[in-house]
SELOKE-391294 format. One record per residue: x, y negated, z of N, C-alpha, C in turn. Coordinates in steps of 0.02 Angstrom, whole numbers, plus 50000, padded with zeros to 5 digits. Each point is the difference from the previous one (the first is absolute). Layout:
BEGIN
XYZXYZXYZ...
END
This chain:
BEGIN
500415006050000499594994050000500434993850000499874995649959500134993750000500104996450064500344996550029499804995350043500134993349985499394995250013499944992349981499664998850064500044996550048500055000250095498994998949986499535000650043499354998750008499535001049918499675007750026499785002149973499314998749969500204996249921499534999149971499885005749949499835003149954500615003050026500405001949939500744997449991500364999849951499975006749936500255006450033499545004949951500425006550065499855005349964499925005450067500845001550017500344996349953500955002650008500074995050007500004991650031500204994749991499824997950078500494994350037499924996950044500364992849986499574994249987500304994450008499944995150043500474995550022499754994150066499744992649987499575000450012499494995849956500154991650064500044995149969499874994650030499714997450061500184995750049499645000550069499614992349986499524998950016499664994950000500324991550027500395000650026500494993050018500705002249980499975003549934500825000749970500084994049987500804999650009500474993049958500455001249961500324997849990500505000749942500585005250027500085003349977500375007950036499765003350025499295001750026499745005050036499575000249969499645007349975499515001449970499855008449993499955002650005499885009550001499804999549939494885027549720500224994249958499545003249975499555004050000499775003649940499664992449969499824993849989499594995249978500304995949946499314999149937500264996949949500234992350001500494997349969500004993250007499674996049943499664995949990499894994449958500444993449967500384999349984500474994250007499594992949979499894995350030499544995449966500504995449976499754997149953500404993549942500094995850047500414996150009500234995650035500044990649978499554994749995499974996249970499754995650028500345000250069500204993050027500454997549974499824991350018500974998149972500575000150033499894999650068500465002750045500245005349977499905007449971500305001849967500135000749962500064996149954500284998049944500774997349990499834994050046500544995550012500264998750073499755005350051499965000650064500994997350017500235005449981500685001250012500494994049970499834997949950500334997049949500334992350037499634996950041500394993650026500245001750086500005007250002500175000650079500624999249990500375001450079500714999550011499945006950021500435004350014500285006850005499575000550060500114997050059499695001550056499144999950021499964993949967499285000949980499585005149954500495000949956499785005849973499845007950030500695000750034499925005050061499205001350048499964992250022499534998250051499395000949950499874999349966499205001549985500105007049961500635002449980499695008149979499975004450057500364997050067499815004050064499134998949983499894994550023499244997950003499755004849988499875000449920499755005249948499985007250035500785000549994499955008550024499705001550076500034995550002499645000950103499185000149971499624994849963499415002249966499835006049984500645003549965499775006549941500085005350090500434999450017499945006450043499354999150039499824995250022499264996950041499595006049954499804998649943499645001749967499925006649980500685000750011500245008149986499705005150063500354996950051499435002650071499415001050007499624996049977499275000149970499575002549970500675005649945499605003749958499984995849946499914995049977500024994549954500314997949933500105007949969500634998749952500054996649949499384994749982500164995349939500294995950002499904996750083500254995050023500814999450025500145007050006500625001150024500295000149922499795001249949500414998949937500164993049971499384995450021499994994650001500594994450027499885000650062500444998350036500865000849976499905007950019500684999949959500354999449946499534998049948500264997549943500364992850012499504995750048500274993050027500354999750005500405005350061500445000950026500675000049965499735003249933500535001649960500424993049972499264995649975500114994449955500464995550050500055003350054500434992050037500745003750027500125006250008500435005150015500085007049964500115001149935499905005449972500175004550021500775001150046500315004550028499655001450074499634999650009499824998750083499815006650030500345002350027500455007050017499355003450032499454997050041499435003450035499505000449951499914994249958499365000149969500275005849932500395000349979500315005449937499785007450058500265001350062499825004850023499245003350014499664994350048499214999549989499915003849920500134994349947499695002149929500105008349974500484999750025500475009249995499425005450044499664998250054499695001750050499175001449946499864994050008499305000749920500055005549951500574998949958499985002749941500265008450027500195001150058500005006250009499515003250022499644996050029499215001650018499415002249940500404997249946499544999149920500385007049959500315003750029500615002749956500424997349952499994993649994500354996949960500835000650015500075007550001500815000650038500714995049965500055002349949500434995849956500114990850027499585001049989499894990949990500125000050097499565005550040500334997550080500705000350031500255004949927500965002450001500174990649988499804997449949500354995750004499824993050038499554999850024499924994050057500395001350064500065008850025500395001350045500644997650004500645002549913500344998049984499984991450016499814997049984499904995350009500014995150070499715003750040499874995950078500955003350013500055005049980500665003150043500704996949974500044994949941500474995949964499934995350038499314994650024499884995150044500235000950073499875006650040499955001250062500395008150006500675000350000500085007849990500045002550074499704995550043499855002350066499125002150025499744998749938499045001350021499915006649980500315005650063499755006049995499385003749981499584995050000499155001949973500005002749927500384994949963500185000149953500325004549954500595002050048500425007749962499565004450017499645001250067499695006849995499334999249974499604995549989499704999049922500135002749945500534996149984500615003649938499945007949988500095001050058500245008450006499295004849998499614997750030499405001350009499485001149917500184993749944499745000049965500535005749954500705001549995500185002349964499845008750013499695001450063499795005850014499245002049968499684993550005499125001049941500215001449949500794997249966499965001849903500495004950018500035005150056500525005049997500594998949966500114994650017500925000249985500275002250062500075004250018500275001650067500714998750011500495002249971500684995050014500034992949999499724997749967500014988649991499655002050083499335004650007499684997650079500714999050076500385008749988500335000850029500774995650008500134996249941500724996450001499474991250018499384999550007499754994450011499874998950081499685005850024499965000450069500725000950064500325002449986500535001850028500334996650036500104994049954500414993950051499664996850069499155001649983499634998650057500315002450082500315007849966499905003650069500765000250034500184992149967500894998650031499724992450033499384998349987499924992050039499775002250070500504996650048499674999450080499524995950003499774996049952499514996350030499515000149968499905006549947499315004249973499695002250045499254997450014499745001850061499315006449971500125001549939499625007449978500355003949975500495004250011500365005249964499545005249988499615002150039499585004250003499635001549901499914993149997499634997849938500625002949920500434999250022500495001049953500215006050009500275001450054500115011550012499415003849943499314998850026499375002449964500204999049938500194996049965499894997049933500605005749967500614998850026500595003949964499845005450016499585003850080499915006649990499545002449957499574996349971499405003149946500434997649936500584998349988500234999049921500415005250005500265001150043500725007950021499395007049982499274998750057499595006849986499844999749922499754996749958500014997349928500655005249969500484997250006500475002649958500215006550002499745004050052499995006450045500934999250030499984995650035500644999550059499815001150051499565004550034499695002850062500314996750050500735003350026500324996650031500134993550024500104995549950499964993850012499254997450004499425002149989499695000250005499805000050075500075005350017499725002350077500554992850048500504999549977500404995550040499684993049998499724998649965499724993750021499264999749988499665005749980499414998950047500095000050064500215005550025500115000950075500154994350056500664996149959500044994350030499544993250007499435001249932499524993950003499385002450050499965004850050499395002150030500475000250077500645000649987500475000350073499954991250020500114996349959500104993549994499274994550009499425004849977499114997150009499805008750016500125001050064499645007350011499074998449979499744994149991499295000049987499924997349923500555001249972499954998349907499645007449978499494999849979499455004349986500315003349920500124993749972500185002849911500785004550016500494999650039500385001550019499935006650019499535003450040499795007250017499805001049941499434996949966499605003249939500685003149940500384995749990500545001849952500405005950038500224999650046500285006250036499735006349972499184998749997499665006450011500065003049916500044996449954499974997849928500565004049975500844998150050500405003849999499955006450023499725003150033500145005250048499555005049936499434999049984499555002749944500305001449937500744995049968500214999649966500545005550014500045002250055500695004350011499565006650035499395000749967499595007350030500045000350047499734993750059500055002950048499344996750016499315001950014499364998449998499864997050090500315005850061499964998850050500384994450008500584997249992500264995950018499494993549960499964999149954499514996949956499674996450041499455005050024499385001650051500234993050076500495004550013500194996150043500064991550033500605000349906500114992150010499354996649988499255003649972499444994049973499634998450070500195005150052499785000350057500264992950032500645000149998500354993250041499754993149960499845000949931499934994449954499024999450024499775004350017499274997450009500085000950081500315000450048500124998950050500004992550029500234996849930499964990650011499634996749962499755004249936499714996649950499495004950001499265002250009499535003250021499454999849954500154992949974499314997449953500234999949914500665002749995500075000849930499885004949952499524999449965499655007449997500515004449937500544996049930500405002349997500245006850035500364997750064500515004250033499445006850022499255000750020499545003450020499985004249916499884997349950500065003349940500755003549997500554998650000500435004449976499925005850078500074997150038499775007150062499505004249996499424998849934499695005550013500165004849914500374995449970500305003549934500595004850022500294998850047500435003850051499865006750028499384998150029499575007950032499615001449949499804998749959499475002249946500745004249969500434999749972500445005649983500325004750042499854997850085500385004450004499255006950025499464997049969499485004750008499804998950069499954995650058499684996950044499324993649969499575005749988499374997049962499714995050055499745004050051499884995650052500064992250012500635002550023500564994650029500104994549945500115002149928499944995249958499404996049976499195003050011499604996949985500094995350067499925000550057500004995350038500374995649986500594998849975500524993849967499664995649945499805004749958499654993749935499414998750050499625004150030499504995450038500254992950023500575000250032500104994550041500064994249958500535002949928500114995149950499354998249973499265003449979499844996549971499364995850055500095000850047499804994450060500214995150016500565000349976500734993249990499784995249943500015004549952500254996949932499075000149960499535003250010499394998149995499865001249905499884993949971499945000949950500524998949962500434999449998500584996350000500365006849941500444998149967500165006349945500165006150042500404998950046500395004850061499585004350025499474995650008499605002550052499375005949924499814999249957500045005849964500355002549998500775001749965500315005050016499925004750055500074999150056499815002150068499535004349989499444996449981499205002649989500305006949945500124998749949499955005049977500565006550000500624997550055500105007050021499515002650041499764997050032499185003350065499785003249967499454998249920499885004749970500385003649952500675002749990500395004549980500005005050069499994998250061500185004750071499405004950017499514996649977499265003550004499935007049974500635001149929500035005749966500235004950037500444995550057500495004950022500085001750060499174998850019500105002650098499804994550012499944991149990499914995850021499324998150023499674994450049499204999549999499804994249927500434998449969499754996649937499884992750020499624998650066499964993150017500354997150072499844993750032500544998450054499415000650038500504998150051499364997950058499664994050033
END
């Protein structure tokens, strides 16, 4: 799984660290479409054009303090808005290029979020949000080495305060490439490091399945819904788990849970219709 930090949720291999609502300039950590609206004020037009450097600075903070406002909100036209402003008075402006990187990875627009990332990390090669962004998006287009030579340097900064976020990331591009080993070494360390990082067990378990080993599997989804309870995901692969290993039972009760979770929701069919696949096979066909 991905990690991109607060789960919107980036996609089921991805974790990224998404923006805090009073970010500033250096601090900053999707499934939703964006709109970009035309922009035709004259302020931006000619916004930038008679500032002095500093002033210029000072109102694309402005801006980007707007777009993240907005971004918090749920609000994403406005956050494109904004940051276009932002742009016209500071093009390089190391948070709002990251924010925008943050959008367009939310949109799958990976490419185009490779290079706004690039981008904030030429301005700021200290806005860790940013590289493991970077790294994060190069794991959605499975480039798994660019992920792994992108993340790495993260896990040499003392004053990266999520490693956790970056271990996960290189250990699902290592399980990817089938490097088990390295693999297991830094998942392990991203769940030693956030013993309550949920995607962190789930990938464990991802590995362990991957290396025939179903009980251990079993196990780690146990610790991963041990903190995360309501993700009906992790309840679906646990009962695809016992549904092979011929624990009919035990597995209809799992998609039950998932599709009590997840409702109508695509997931939450799936679910449904292993229930009625289990019915064939010893199962009661419905929940309770």
């Amino acid at each position: 799984m991905i990690a991109v930090a607060a789960d919107r949720r980036p996609c089921r291999d991805v974790v990224v660290a998404l923006p805090r609502a009073a970010a500033s300039r250096g601090v900053a950590s999707l499934h939703r479409c964006v709109v970009v609206a035309a922009l035709t004020l004259a302020v931006a037009a000619c916004g930038a054009a008679g500032a002095t450097d500093a002033e210029a600075t000072r109102k694309a903070d402005f801006h980007y303090k707007l777009a993240n406002g907005h971004y918090q909100a749920g609000n994403l036209e406005l956050t494109v808005v904004e940051l276009m402003r932002a742009f016209d008075f500071e093009p390089e402006h190391a948070d709002a290029r990251y924010l925008y990187g943050v959008v367009l990875f939310g949109r799958k627009q990976y490419e185009t979020a490779v290079d706004q990332c690039r981008r904030a990390l030429r301005a700021a090669p200290g806005l860790f949000a940013a590289r493991n962004l970077l790294g994060a998006t190069y794991v959605a287009l499975e480039r798994w080495p660019e992920a792994i030579t992108a993340l790495e340097p993260l896990l040499k900064e003392p004053t990266y305060t999520t490693p956790y976020l970056a271990h996960n990331n290189i250990g699902w591009a290592y399980l990817k490439l089938g490097s088990y080993r390295q693999a297991e070494k830094h998942l392990q360390m991203s769940v030693f490091i956030n013993p309550k990082f949920c995607n962190g067990h789930r990938n464990l378990a991802v590995l362990a399945e991957e290396r025939g080993d179903p009980t251990g599997a079993l196990e780690h989804l146990d610790d991963a819904m041990k903190h995360c309870p309501k993700v009906a995901d992790f309840h679906l692969q646990r009962g695809e788990l016992l549904a092979r290993a011929g624990k009919v039972l035990k597995a209809e009760e799992a998609f039950c849970t998932c599709m009590e979770i997840a409702n109508k929701e695509r997931l939450g069919k799936r679910c449904r219709g292993w229930v009625e696949r289990l019915a064939r096979q010893g199962g009661h066909g419905v929940c309770p």
